[in-house]
Backbone as CSV, one residue per row, in Angstrom:
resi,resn,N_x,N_y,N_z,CA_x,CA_y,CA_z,C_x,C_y,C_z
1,UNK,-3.128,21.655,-22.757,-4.144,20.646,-22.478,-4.348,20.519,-20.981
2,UNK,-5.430,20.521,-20.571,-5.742,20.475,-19.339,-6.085,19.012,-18.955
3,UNK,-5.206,18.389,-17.700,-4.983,17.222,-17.037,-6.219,16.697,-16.661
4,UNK,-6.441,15.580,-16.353,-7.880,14.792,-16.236,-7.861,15.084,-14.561
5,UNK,-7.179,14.870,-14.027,-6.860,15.220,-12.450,-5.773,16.110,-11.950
6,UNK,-5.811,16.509,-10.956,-4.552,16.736,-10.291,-4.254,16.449,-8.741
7,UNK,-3.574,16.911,-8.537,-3.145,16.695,-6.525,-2.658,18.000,-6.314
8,UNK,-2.800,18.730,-6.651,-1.737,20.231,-6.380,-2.639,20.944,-4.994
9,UNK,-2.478,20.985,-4.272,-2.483,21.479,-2.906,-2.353,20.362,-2.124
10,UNK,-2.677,19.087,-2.113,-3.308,17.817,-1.381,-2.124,17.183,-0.831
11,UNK,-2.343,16.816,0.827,-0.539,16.175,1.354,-1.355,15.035,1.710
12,UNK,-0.252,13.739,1.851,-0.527,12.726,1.279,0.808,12.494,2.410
13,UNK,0.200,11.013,3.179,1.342,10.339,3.818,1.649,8.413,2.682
14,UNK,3.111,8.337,2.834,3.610,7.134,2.091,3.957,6.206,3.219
15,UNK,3.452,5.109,3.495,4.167,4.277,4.110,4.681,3.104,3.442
16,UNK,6.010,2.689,3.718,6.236,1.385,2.802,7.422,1.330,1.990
17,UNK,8.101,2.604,1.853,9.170,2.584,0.534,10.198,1.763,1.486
18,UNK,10.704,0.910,0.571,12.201,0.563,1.391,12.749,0.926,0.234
19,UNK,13.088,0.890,-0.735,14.302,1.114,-1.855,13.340,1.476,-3.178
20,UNK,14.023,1.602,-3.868,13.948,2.738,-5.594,12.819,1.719,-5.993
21,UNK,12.555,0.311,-5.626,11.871,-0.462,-6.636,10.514,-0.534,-5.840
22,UNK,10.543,-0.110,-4.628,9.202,-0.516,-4.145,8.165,0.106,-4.381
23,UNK,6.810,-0.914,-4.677,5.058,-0.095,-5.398,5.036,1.000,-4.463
24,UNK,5.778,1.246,-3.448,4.894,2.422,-2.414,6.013,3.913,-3.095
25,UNK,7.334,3.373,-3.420,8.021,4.885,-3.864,7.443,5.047,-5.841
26,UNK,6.930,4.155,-6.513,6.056,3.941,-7.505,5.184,5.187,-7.447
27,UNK,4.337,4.836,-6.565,3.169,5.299,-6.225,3.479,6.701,-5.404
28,UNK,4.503,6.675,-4.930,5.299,8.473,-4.558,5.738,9.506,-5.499
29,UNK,6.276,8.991,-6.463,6.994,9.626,-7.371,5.726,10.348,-8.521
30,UNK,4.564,9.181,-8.179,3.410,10.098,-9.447,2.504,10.653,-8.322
31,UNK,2.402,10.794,-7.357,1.673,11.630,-6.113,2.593,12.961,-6.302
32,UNK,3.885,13.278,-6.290,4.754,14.272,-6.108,4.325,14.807,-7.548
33,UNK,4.171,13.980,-8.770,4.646,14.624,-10.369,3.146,15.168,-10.211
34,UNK,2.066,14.756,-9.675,0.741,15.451,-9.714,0.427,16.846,-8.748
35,UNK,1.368,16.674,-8.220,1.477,18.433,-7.538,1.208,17.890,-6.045
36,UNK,1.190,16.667,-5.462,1.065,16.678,-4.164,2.478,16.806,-3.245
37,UNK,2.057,17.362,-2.083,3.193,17.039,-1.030,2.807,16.305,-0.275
38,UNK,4.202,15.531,0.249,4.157,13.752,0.843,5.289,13.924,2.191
39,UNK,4.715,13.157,2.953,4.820,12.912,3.915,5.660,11.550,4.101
40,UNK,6.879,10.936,4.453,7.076,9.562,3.989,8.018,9.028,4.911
41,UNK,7.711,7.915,5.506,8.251,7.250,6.492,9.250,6.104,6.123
42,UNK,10.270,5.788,7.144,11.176,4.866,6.660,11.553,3.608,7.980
43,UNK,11.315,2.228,7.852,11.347,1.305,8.728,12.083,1.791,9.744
44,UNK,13.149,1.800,10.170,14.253,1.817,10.942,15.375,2.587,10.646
45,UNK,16.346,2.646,11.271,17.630,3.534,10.998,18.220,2.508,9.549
46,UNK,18.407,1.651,9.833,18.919,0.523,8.873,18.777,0.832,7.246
47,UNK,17.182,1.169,7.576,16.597,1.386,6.225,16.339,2.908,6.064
48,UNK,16.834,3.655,6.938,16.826,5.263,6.659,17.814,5.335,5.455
49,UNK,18.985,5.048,5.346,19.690,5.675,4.067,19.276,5.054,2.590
50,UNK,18.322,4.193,2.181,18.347,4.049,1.327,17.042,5.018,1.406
51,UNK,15.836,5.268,1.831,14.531,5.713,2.091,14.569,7.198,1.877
52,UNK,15.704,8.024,2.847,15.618,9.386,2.495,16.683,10.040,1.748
53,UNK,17.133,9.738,0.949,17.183,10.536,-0.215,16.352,10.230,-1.310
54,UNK,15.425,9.214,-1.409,14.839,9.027,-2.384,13.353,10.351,-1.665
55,UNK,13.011,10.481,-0.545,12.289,11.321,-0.060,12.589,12.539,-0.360
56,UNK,13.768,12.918,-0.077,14.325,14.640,-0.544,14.564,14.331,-1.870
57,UNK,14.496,13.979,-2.736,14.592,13.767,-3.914,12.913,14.380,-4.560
58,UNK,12.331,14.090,-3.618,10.504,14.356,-4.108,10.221,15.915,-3.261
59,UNK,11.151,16.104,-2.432,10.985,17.499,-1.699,10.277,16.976,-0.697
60,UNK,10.106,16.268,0.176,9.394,15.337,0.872,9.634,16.222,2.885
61,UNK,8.514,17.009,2.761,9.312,17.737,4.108,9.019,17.548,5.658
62,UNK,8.246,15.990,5.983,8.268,15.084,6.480,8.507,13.835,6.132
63,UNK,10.111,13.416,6.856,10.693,12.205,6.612,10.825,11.704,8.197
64,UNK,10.039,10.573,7.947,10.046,9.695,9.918,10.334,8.306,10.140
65,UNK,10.265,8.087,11.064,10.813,6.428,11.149,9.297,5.852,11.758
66,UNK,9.012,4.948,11.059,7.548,4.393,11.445,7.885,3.052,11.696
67,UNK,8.264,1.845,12.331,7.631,0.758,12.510,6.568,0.811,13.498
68,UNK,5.324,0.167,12.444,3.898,-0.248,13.199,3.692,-1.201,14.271
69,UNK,5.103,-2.034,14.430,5.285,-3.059,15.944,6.160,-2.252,17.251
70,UNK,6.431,-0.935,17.127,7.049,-0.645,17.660,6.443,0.639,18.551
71,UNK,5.364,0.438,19.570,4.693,1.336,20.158,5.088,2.880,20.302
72,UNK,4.167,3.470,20.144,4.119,5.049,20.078,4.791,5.305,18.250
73,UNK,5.092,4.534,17.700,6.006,5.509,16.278,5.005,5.819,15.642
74,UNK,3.708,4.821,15.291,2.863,5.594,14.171,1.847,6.943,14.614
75,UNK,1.806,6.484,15.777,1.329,7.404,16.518,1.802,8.599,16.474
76,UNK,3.209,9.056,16.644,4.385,9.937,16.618,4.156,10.857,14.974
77,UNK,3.819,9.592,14.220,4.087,10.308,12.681,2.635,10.822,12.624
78,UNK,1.716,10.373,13.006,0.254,11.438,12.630,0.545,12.890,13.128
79,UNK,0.800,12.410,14.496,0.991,13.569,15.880,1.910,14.881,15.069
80,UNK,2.807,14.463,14.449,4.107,15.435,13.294,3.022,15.837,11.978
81,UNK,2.414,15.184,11.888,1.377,15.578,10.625,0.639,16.579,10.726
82,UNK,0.423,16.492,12.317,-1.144,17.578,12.887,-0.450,18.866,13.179
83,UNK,0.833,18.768,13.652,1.427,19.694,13.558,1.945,20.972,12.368
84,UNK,2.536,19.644,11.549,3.017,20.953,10.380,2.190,20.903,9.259
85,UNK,1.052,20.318,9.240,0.302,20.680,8.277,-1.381,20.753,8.749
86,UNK,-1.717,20.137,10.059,-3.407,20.107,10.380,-4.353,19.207,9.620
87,UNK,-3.746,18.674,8.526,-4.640,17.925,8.103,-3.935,17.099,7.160
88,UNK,-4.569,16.161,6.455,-4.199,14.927,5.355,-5.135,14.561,4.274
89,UNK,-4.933,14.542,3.416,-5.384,14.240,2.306,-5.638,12.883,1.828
90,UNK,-4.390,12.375,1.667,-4.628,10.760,1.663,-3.195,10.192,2.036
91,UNK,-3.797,8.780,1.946,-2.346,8.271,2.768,-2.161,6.937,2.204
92,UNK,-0.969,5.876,2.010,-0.902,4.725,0.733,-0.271,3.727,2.022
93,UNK,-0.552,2.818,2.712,-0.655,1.592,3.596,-0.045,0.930,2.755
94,UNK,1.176,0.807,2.532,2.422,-0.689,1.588,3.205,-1.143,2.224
95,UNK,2.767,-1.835,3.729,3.592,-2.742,4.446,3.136,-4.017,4.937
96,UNK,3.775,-5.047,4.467,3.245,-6.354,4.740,4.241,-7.499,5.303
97,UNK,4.159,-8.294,5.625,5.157,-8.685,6.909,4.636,-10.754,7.368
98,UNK,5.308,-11.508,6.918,5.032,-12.577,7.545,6.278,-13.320,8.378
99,UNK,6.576,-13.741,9.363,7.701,-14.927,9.568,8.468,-15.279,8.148
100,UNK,9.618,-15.623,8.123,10.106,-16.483,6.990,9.374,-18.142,7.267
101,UNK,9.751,-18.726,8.606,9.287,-19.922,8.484,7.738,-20.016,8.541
102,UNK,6.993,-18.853,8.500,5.249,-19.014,8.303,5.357,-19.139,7.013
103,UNK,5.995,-17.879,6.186,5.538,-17.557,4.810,5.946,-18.883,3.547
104,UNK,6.879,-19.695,4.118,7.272,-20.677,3.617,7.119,-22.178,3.809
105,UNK,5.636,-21.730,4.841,5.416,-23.670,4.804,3.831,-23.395,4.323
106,UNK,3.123,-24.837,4.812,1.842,-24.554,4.295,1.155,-23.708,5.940
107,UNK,-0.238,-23.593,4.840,-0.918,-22.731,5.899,-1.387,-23.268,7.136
108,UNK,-1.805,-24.287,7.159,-2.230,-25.385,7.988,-0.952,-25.538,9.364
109,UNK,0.443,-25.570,8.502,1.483,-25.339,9.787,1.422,-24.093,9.988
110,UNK,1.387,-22.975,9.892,1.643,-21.709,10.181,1.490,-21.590,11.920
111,UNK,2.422,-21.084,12.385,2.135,-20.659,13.974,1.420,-19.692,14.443
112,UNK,1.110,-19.527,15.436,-0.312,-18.752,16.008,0.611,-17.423,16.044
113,UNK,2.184,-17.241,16.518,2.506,-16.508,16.577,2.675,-15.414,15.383
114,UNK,2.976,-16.482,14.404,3.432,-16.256,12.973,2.177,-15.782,12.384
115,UNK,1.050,-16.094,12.572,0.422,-15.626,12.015,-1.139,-14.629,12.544
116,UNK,-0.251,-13.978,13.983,-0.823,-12.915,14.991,0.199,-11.875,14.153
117,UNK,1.398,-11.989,13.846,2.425,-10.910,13.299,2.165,-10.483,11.807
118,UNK,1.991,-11.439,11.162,1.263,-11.065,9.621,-0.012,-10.384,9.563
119,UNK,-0.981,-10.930,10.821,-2.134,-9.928,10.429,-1.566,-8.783,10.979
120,UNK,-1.006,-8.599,12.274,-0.744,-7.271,12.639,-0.007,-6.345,12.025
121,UNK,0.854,-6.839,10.829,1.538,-5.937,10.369,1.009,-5.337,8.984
122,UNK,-0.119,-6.459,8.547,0.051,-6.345,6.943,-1.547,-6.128,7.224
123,UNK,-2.560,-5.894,8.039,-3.989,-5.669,8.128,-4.437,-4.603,9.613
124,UNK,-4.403,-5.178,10.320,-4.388,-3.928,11.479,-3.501,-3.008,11.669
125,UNK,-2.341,-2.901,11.014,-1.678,-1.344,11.284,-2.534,-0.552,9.998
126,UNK,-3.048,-0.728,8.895,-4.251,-0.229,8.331,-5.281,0.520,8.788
127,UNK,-5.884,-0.787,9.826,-7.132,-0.014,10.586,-6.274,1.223,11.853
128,UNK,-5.483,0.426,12.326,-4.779,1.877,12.998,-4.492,3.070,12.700
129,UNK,-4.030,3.143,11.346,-3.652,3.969,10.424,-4.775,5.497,10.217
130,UNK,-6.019,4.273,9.602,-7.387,4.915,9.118,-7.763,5.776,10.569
131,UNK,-7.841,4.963,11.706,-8.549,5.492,12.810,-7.301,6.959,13.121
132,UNK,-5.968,7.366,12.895,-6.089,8.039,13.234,-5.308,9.080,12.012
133,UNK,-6.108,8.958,10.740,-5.919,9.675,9.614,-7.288,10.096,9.983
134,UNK,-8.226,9.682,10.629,-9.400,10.286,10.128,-9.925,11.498,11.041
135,UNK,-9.234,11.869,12.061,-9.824,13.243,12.598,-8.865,14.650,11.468
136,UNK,-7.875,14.025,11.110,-7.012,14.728,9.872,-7.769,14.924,8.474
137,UNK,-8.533,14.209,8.807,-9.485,14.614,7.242,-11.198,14.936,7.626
138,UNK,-11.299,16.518,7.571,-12.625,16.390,8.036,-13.630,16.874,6.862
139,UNK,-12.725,17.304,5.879,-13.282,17.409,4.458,-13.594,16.137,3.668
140,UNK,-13.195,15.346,3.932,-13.032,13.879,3.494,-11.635,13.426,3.391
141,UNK,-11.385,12.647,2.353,-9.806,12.359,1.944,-10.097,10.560,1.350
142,UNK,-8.706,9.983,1.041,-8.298,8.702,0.513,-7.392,8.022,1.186
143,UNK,-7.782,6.631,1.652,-7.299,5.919,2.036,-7.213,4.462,1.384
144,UNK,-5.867,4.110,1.001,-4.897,3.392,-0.091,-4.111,2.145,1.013
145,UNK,-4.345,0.688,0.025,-3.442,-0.388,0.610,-3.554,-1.309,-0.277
146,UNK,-2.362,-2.506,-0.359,-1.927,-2.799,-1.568,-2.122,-4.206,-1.149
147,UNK,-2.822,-5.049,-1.841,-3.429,-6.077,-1.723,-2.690,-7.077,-3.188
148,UNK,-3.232,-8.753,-3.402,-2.948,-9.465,-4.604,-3.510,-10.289,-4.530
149,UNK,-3.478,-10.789,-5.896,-4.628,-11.670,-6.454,-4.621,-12.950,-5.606
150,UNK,-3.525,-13.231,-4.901,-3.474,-14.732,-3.848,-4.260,-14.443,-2.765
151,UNK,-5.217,-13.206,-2.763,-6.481,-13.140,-1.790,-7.326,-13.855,-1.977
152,UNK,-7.553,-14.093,-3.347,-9.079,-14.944,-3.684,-8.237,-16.122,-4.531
153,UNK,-7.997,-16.396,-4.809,-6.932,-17.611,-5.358,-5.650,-18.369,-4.681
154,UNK,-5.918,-19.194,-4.836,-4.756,-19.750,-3.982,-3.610,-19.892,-5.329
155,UNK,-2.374,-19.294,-4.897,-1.138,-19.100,-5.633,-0.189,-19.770,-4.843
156,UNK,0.756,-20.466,-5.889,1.655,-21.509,-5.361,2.292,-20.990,-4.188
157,UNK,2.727,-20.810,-3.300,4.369,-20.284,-2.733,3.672,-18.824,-2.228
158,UNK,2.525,-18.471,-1.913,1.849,-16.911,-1.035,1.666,-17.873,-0.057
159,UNK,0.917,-18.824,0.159,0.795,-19.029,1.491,0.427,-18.395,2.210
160,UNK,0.967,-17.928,3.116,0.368,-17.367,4.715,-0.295,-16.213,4.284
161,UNK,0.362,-15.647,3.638,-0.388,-14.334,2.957,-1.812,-14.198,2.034
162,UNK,-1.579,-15.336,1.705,-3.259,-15.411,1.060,-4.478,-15.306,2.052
163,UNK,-4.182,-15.684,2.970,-5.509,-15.452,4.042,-4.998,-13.829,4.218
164,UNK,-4.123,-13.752,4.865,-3.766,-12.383,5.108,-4.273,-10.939,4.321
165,UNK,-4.265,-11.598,3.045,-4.308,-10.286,1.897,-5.996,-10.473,1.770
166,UNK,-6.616,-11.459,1.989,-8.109,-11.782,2.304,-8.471,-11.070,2.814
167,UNK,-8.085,-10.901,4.215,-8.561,-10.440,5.485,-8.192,-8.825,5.433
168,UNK,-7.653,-8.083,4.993,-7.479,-6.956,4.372,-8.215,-6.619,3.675
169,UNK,-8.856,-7.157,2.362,-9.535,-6.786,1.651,-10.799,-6.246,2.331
170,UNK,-10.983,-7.237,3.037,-12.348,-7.198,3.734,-12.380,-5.770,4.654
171,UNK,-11.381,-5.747,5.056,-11.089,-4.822,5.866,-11.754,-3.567,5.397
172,UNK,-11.218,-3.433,4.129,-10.728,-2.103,2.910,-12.836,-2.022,2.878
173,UNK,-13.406,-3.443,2.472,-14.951,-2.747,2.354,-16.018,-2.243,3.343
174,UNK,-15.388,-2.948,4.857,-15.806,-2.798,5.755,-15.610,-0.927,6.258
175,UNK,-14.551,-0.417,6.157,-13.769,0.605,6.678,-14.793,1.616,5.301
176,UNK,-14.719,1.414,4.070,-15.324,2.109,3.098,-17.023,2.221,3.814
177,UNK,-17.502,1.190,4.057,-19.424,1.436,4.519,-19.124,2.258,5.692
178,UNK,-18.036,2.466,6.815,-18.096,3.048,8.103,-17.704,4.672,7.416
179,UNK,-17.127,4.763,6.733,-16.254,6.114,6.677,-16.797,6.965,5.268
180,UNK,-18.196,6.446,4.506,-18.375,6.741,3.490,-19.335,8.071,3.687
181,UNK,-19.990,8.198,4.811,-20.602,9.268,5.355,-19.921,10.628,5.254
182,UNK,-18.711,10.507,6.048,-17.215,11.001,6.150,-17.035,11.767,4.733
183,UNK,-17.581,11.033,3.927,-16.440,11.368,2.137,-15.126,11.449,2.390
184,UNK,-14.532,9.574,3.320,-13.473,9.130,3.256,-13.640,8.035,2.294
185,UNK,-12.978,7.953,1.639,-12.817,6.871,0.542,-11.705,5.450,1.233
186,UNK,-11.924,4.313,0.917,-10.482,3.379,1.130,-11.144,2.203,0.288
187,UNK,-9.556,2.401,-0.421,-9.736,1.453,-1.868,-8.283,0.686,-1.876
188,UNK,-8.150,-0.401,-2.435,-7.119,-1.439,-2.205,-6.733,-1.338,-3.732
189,UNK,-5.196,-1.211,-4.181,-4.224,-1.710,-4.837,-3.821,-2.950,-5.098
190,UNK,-4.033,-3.660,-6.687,-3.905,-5.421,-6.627,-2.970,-5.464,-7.997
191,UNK,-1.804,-4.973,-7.774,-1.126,-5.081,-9.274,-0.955,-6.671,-8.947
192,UNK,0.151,-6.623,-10.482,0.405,-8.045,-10.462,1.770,-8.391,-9.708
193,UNK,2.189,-9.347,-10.223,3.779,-9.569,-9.790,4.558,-8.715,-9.893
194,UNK,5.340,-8.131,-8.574,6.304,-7.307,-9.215,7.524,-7.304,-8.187
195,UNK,9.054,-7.130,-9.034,9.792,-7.326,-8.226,10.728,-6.744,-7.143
196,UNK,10.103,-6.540,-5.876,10.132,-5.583,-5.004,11.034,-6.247,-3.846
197,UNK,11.384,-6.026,-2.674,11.836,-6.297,-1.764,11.278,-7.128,-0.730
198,UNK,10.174,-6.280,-0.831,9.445,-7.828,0.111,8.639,-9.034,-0.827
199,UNK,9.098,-8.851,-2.043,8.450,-9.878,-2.502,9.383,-11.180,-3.045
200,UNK,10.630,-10.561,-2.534,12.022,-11.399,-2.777,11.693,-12.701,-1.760
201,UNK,10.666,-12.031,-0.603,10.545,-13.524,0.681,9.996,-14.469,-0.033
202,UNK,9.159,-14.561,-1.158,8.493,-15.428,-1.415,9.091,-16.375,-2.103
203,UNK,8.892,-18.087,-1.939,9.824,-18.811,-2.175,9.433,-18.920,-4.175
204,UNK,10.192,-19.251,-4.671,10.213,-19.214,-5.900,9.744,-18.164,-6.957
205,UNK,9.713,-16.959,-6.410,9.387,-15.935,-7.149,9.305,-15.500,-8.360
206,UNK,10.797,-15.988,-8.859,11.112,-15.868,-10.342,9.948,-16.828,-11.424
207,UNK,9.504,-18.002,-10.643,8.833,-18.684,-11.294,7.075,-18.007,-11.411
208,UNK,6.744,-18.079,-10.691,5.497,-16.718,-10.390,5.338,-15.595,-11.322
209,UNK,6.102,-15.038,-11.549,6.487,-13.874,-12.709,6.321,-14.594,-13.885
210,UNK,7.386,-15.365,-14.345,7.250,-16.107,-15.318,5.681,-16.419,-15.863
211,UNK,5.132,-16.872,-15.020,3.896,-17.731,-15.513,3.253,-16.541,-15.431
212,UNK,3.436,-15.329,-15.069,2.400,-14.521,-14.857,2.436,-13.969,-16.232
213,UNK,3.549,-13.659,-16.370,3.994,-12.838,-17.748,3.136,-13.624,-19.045
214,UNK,3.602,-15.161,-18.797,3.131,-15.996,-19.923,1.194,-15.855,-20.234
215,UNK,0.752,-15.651,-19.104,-0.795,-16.073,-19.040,-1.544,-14.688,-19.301
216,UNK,-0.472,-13.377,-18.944,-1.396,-12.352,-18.716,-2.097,-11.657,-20.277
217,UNK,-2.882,-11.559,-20.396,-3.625,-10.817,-21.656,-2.803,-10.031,-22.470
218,UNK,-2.201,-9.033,-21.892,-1.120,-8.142,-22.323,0.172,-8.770,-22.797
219,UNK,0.481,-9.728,-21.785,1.870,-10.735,-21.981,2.564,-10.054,-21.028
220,UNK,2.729,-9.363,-20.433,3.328,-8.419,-19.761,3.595,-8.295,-18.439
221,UNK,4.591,-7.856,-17.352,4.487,-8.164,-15.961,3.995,-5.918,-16.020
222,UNK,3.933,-6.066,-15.152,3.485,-4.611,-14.455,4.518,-3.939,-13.609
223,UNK,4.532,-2.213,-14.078,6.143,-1.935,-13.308,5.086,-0.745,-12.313
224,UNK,5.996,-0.623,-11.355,5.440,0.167,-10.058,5.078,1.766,-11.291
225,UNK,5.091,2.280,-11.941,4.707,3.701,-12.445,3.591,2.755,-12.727
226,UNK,3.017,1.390,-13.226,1.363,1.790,-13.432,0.962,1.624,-12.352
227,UNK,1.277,1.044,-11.010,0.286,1.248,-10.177,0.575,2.765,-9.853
228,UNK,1.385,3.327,-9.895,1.374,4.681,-9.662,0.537,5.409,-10.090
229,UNK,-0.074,5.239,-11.574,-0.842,6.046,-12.021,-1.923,5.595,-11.770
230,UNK,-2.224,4.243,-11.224,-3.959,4.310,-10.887,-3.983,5.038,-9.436
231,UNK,-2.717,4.580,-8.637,-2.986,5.128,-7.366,-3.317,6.587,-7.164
232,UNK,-2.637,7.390,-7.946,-2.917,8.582,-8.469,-4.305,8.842,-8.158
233,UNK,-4.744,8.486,-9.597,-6.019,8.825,-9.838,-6.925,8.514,-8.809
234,UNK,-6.442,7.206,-8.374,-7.816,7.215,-7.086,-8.167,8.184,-6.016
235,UNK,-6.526,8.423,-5.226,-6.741,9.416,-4.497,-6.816,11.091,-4.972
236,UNK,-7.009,11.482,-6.291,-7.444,12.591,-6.415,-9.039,12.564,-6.384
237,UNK,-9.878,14.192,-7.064,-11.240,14.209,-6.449,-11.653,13.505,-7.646
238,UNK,-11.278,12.999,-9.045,-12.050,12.815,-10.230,-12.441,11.187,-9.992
239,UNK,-11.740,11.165,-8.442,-12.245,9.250,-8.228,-13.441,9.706,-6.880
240,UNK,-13.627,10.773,-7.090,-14.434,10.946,-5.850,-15.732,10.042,-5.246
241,UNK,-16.481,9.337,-6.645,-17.419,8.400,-6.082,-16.799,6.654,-6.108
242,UNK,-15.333,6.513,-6.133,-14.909,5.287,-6.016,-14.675,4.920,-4.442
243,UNK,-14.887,4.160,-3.712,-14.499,3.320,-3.006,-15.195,2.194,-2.039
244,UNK,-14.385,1.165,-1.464,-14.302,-0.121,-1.353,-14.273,-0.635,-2.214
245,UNK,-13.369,-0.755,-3.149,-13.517,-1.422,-4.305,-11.557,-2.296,-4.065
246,UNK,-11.844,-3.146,-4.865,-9.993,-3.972,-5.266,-9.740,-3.726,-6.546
247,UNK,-8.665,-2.652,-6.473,-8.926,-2.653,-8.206,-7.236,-2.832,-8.862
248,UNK,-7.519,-3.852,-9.544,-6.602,-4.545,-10.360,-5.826,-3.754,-11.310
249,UNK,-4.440,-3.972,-11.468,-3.597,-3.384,-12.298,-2.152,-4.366,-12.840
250,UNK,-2.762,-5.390,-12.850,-2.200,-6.698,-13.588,-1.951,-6.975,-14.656
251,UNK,-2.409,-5.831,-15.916,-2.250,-6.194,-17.231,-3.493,-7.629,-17.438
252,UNK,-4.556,-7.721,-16.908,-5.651,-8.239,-17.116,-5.338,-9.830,-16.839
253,UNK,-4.518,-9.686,-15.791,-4.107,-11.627,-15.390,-5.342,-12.364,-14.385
254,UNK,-6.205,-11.002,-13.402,-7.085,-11.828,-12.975,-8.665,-12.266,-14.005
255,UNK,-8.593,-11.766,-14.877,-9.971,-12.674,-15.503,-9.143,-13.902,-16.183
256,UNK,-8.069,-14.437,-16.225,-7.472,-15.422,-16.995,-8.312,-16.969,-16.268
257,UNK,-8.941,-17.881,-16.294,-9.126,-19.116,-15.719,-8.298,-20.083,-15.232
């Protein structure tokens, strides 16, 4: 039987995995099973040993250290890209970042500082990203970032991040009308709750899930292999006329009222 898509020649950069549970190694593991090779970065030394063996595990034959606050690194990892391969295919933006004491009060207190560091980490290292994925793709390519439903809804305990994941979105349609000429695509990821590492910051989490599980259509919470498989599909060519779009993989929790 012949596959609805594939990735088999197509390299693909990951940003975002910290450990086995996170949507960005999700979303690695079905990029690799579709025939792509990946490119995949890891926060810091700290977080290098849990990050690369799950990378050589995928055959992964760029493994780098990327923090986006930390001048020259992302820069460093394109620059290694242009080198051993000349070009990019697509690339998956899964890093998001607030203060503890921003992400945990209301928005109204949030500090200017606190919340100059959330956009910069979790919306403009994006546009940084795009601006310099895109002389790497002159055939076109896909550009991927992982957004949630506390963009357009206000959800108990997101807080700071709800403007944040807003202001991203926007980003994602704005960047799609500039780059669509291109036949660059950039489309945003909106699963539902899921229980990841950075989503441990959020205060009451367990309760969030809960209600999500209870309300969602399916009944169901969402595990990183389905966003894997939409992410998939988007960035192969059979999504070729998709993008700026937010596309949901919640088990149908955002049409709920």
């Amino acid at each position: 039987m012949t596959p609805l898509f594939t990735l088999e020649g197509k390299k693909g950069l990951v940003v975002g995995i910290a450990n086995e549970h996170s949507i960005a190694y999700g979303c690695a593991r079905t990029f690799r099973a579709a025939g792509a090779e990946l490119a995949i970065t890891y926060l810091n030394a700290k977080a290098e040993p849990y990050v690369r063996p799950l990378a050589e595990g995928l055959g992964s034959p760029i493994i780098v250290p990327c923090d986006v606050r930390e001048p020259g690194q992302l820069e460093a990892v394109f620059a290694q890209i242009q080198r051993e391969w000349g070009h990019l295919d697509f690339l998956l933006h899964a890093i998001a970042f607030a203060p503890r004491e921003d992400l945990h009060g209301r928005v109204v207190d949030c500090s200017q500082a606190g919340f100059g560091i959330a956009m910069d980490v979790s919306v403009h290292s994006f546009i940084r990203m795009t601006r310099l994925a895109e002389p790497l793709m002159p055939q076109g390519g896909c550009l991927l970032t992982v957004t949630f439903y506390g963009s357009e809804k206000v959800v108990e305990n997101y807080n700071l991040m709800g403007p944040v994941k807003a202001a991203l979105e926007s980003v994602v349609r704005s960047m799609a009308a500039e780059l669509g000429a291109a036949r660059i695509r950039v489309n945003a990821l909106s699963p539902g709750p899921i229980r990841t590492r950075a989503a441990s910051g959020i205060h009451r989490f367990d309760e969030l899930m809960e209600h999500t599980a209870a309300r969602t259509p399916q009944r169901r919470l969402v595990s990183i292999e389905d966003v894997g498989a939409l992410a998939a599909f988007l960035v192969s060519d059979a999504a070729a006329a998709i993008t700026g779009g937010i596309h949901y993989v919640d088990g149908g929790y955002h049409i709920m009222g």
